[in-house]
mmCIF file of the N, C-alpha and C atoms, coordinates in Angstrom:
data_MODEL
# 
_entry.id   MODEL 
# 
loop_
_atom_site.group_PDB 
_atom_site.id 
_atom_site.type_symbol 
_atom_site.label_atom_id 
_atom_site.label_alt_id 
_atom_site.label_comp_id 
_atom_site.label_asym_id 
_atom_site.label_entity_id 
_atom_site.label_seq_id 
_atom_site.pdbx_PDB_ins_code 
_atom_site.Cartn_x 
_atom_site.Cartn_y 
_atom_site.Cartn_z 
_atom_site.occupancy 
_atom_site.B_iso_or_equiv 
_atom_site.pdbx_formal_charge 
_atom_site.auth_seq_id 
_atom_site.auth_comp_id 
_atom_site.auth_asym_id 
_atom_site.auth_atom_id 
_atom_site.pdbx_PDB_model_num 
ATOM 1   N N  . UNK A 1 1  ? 42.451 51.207 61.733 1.00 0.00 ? 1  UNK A N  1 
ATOM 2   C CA . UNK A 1 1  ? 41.037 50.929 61.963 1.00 0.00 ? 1  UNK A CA 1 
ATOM 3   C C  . UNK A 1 1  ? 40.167 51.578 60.896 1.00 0.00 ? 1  UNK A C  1 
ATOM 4   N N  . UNK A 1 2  ? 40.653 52.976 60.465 1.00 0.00 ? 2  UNK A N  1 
ATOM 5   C CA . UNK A 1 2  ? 40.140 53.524 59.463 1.00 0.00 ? 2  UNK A CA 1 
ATOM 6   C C  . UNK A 1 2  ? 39.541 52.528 57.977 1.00 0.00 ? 2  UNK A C  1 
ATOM 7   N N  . UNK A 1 3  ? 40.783 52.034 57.524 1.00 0.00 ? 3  UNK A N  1 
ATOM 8   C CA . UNK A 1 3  ? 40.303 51.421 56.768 1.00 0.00 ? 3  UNK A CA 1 
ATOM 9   C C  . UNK A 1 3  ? 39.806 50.329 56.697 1.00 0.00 ? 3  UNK A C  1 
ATOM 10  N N  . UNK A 1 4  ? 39.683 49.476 58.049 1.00 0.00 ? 4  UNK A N  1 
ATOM 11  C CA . UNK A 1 4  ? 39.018 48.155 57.958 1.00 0.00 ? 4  UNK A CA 1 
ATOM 12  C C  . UNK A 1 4  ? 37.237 48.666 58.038 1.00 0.00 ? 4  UNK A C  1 
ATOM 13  N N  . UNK A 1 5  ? 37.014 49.575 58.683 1.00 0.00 ? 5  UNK A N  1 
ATOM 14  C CA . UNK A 1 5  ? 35.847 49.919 58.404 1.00 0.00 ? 5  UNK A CA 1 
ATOM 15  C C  . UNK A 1 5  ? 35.533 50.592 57.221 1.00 0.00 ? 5  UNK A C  1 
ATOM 16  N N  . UNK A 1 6  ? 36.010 50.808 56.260 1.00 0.00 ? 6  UNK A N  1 
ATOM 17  C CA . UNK A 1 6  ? 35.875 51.166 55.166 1.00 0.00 ? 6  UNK A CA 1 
ATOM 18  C C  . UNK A 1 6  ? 34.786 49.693 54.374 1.00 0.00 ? 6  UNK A C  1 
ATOM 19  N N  . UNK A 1 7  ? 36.212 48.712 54.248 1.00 0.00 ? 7  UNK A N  1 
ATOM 20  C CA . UNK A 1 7  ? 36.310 47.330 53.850 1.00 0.00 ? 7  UNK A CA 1 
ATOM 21  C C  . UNK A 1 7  ? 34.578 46.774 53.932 1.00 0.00 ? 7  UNK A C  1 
ATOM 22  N N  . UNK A 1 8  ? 34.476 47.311 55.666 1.00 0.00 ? 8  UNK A N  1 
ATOM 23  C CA . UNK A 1 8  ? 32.982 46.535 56.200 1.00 0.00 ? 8  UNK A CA 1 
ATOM 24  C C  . UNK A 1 8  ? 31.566 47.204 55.686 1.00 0.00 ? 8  UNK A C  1 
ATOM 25  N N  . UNK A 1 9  ? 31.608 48.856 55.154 1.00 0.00 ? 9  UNK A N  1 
ATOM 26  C CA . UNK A 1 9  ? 30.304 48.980 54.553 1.00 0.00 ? 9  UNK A CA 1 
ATOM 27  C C  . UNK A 1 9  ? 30.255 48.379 53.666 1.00 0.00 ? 9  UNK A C  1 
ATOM 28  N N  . UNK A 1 10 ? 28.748 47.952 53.521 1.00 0.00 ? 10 UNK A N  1 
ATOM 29  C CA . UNK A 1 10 ? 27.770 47.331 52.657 1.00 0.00 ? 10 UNK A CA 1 
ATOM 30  C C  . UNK A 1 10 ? 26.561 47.798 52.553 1.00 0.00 ? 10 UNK A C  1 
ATOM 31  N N  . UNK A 1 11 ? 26.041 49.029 51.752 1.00 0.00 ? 11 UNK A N  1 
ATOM 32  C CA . UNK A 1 11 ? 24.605 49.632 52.162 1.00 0.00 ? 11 UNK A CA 1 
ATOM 33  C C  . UNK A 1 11 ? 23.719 48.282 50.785 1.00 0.00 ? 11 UNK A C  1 
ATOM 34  N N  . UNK A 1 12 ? 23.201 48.045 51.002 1.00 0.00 ? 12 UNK A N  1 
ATOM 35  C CA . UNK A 1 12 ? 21.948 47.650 50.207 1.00 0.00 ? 12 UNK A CA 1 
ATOM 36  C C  . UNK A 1 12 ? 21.352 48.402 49.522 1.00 0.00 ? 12 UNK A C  1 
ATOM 37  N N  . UNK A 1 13 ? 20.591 48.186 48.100 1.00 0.00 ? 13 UNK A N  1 
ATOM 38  C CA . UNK A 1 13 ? 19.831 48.725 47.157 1.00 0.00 ? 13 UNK A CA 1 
ATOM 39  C C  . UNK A 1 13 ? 18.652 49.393 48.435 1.00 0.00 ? 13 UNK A C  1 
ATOM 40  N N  . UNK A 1 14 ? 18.161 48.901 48.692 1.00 0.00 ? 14 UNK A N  1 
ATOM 41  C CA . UNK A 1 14 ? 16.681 49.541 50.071 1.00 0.00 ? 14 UNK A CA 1 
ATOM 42  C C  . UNK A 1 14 ? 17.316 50.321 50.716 1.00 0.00 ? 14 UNK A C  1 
ATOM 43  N N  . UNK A 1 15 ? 18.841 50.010 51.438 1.00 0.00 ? 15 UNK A N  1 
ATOM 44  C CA . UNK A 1 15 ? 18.966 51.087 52.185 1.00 0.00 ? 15 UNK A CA 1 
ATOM 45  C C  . UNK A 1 15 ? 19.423 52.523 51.789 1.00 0.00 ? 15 UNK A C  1 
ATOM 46  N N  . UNK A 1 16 ? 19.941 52.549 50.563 1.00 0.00 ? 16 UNK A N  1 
ATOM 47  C CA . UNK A 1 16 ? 20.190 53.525 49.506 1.00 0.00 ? 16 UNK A CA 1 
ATOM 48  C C  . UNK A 1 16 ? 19.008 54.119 49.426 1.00 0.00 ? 16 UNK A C  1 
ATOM 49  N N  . UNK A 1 17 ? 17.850 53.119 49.070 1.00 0.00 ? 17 UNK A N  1 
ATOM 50  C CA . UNK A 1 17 ? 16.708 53.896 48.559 1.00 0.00 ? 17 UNK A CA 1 
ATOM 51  C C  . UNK A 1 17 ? 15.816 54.716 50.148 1.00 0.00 ? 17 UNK A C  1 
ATOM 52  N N  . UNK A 1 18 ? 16.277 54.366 50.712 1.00 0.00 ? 18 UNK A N  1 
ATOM 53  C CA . UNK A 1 18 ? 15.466 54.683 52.390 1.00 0.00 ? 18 UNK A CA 1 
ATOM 54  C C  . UNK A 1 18 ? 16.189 55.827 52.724 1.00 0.00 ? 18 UNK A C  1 
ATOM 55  N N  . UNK A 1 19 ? 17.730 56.042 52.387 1.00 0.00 ? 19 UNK A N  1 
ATOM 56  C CA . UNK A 1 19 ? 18.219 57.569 52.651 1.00 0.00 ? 19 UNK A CA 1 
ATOM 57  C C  . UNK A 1 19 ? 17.749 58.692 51.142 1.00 0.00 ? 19 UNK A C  1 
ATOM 58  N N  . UNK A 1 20 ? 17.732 58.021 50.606 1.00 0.00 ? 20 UNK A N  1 
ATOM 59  C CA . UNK A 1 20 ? 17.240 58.965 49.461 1.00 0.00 ? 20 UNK A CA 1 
ATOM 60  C C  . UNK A 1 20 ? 15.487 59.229 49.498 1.00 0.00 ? 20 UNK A C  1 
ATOM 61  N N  . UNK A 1 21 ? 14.871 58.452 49.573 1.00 0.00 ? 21 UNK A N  1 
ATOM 62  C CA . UNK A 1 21 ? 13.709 58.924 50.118 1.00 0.00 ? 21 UNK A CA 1 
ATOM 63  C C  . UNK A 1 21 ? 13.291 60.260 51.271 1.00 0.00 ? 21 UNK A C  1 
ATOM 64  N N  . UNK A 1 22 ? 14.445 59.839 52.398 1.00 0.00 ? 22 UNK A N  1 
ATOM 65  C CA . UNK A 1 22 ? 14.228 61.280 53.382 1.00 0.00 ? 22 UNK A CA 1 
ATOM 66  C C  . UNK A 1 22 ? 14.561 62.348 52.729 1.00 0.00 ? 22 UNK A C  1 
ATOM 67  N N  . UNK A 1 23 ? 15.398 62.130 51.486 1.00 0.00 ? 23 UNK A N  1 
ATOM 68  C CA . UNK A 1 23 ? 15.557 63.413 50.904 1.00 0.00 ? 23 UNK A CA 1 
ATOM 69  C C  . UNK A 1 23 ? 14.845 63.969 49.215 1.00 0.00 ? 23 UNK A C  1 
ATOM 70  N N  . UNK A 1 24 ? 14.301 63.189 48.808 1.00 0.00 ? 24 UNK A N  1 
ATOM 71  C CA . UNK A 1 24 ? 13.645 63.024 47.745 1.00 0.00 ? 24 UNK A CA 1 
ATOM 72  C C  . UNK A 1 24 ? 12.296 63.465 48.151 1.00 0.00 ? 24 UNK A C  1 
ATOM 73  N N  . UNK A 1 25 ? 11.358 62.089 48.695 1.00 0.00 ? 25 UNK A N  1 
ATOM 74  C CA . UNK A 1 25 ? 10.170 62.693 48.795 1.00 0.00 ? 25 UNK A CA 1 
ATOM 75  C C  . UNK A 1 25 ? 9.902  63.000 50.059 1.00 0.00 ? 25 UNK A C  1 
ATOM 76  N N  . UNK A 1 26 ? 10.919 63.059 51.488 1.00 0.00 ? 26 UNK A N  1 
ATOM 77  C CA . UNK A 1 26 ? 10.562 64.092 52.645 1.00 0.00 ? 26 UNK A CA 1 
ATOM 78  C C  . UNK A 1 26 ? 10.745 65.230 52.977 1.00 0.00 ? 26 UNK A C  1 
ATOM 79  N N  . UNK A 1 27 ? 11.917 65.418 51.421 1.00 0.00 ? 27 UNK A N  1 
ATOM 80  C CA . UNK A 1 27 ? 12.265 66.925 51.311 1.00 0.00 ? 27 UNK A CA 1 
ATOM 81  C C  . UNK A 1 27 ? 13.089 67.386 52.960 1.00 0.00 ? 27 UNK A C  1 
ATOM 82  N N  . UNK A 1 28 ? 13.857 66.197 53.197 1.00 0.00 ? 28 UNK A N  1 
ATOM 83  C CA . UNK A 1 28 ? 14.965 66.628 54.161 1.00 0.00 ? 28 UNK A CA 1 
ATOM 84  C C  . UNK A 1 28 ? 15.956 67.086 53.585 1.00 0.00 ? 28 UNK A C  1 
ATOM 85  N N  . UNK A 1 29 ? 16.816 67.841 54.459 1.00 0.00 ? 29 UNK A N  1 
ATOM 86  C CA . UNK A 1 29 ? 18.194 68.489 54.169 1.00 0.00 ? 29 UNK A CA 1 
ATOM 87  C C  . UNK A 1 29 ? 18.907 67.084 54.392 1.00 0.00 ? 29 UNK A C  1 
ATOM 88  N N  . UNK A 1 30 ? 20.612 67.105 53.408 1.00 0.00 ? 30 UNK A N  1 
ATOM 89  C CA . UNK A 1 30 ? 20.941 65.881 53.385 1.00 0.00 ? 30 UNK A CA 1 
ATOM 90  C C  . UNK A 1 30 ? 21.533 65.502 54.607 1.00 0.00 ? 30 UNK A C  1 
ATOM 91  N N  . UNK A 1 31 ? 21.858 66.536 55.297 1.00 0.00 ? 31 UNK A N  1 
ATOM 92  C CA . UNK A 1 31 ? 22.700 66.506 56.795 1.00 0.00 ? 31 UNK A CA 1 
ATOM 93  C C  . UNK A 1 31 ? 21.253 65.779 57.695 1.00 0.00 ? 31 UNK A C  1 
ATOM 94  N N  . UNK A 1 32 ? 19.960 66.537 57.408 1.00 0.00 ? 32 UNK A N  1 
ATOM 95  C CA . UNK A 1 32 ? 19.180 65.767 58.657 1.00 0.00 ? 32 UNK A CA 1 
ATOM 96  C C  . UNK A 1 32 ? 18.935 64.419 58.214 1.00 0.00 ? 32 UNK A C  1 
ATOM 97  N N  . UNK A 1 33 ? 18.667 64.051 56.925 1.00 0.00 ? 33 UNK A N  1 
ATOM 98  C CA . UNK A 1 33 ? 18.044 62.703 56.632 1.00 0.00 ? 33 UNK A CA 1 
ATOM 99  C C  . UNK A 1 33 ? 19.855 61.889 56.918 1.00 0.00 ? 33 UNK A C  1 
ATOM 100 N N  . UNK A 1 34 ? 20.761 61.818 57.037 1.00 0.00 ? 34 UNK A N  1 
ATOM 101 C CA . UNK A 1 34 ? 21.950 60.736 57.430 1.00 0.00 ? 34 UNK A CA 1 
ATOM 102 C C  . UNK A 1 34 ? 21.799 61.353 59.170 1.00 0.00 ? 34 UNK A C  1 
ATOM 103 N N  . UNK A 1 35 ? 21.343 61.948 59.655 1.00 0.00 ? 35 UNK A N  1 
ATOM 104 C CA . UNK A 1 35 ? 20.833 61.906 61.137 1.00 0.00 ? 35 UNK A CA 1 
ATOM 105 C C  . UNK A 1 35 ? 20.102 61.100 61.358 1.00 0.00 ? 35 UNK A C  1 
ATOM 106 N N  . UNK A 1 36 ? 18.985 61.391 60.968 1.00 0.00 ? 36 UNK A N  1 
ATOM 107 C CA . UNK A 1 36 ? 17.769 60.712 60.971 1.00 0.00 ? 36 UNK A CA 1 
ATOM 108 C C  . UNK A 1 36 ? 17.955 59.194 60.819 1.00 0.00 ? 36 UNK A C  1 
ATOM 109 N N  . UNK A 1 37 ? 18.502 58.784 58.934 1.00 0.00 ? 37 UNK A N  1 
ATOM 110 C CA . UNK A 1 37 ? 19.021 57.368 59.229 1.00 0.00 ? 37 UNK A CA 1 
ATOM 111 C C  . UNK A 1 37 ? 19.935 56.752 59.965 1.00 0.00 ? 37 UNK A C  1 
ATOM 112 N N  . UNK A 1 38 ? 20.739 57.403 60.651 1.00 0.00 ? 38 UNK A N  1 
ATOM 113 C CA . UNK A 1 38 ? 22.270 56.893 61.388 1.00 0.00 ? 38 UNK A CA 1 
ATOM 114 C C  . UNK A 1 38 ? 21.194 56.331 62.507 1.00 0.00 ? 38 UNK A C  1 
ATOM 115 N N  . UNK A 1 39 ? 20.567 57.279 63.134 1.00 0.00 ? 39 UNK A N  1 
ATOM 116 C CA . UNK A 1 39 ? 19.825 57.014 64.691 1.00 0.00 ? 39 UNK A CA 1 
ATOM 117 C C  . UNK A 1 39 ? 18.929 56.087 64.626 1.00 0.00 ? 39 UNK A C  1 
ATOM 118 N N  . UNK A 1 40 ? 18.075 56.317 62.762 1.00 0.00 ? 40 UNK A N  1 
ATOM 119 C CA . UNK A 1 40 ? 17.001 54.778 63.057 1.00 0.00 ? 40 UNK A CA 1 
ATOM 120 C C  . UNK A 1 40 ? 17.941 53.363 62.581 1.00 0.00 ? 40 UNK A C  1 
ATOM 121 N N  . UNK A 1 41 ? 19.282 53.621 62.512 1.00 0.00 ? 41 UNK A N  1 
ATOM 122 C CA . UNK A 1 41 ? 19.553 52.510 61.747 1.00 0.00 ? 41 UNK A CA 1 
ATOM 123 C C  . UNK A 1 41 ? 20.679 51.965 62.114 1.00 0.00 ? 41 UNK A C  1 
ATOM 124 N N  . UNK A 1 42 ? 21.285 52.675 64.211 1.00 0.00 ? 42 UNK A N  1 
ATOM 125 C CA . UNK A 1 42 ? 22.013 52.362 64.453 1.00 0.00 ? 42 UNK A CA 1 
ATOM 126 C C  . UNK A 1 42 ? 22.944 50.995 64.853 1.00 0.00 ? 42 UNK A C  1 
ATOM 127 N N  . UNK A 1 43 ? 21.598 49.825 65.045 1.00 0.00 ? 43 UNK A N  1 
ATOM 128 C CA . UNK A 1 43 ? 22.666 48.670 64.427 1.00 0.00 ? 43 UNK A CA 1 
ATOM 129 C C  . UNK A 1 43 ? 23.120 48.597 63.399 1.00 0.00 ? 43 UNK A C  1 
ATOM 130 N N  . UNK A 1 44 ? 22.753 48.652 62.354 1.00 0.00 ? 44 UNK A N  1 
ATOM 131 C CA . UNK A 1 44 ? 23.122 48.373 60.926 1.00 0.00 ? 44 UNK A CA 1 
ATOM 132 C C  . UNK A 1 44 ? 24.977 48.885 60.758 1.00 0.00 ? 44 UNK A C  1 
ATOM 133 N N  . UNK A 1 45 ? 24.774 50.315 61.214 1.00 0.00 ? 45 UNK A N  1 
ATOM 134 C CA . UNK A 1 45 ? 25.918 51.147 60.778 1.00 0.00 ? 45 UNK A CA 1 
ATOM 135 C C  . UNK A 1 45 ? 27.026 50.824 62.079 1.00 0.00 ? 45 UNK A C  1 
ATOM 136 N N  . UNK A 1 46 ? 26.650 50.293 62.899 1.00 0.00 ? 46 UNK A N  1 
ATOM 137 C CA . UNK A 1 46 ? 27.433 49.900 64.350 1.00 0.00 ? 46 UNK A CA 1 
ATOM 138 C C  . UNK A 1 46 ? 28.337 48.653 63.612 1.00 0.00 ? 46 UNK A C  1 
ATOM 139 N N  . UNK A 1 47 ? 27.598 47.405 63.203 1.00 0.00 ? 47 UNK A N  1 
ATOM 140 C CA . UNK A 1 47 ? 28.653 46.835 62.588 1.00 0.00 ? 47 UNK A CA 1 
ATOM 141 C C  . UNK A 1 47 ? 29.419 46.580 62.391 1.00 0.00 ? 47 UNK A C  1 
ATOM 142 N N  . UNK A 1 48 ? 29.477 48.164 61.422 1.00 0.00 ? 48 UNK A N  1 
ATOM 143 C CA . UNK A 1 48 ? 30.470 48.549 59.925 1.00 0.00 ? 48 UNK A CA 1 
ATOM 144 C C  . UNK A 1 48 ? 32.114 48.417 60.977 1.00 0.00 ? 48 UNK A C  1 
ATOM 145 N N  . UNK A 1 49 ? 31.371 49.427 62.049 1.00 0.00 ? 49 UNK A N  1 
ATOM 146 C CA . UNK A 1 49 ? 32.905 49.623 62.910 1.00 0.00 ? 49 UNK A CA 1 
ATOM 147 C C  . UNK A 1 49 ? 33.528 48.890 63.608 1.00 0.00 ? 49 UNK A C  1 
ATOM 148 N N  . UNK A 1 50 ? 32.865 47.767 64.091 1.00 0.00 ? 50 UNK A N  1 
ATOM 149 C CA . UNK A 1 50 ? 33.392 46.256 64.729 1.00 0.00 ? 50 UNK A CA 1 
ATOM 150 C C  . UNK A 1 50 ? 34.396 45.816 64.000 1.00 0.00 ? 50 UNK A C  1 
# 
């Protein structure tokens, strides 16, 4: 299973830029901003693991 969810990410140019933003210009720690995005972005990343 490990690696079929590997196979299934696909982040997007925006969504790259939307985790780097919480940490760029919100000046999050990198652990809270992939909190932060996992929870606002939990369909997206739910998906991956289907």
């Amino acid at each position: 299973m490990r690696i079929q969810t590997y196979t299934k990410i696909d982040f997007s140019t925006g969504m790259i830029g939307q985790m780097a933003a919480l940490v760029d210009i919100d000046k999050m720690s990198h652990e809270d901003a992939a909190a932060k995005w996992l929870a606002d972005n939990e369909d997206v990343w739910q998906a991956f693991t289907k």
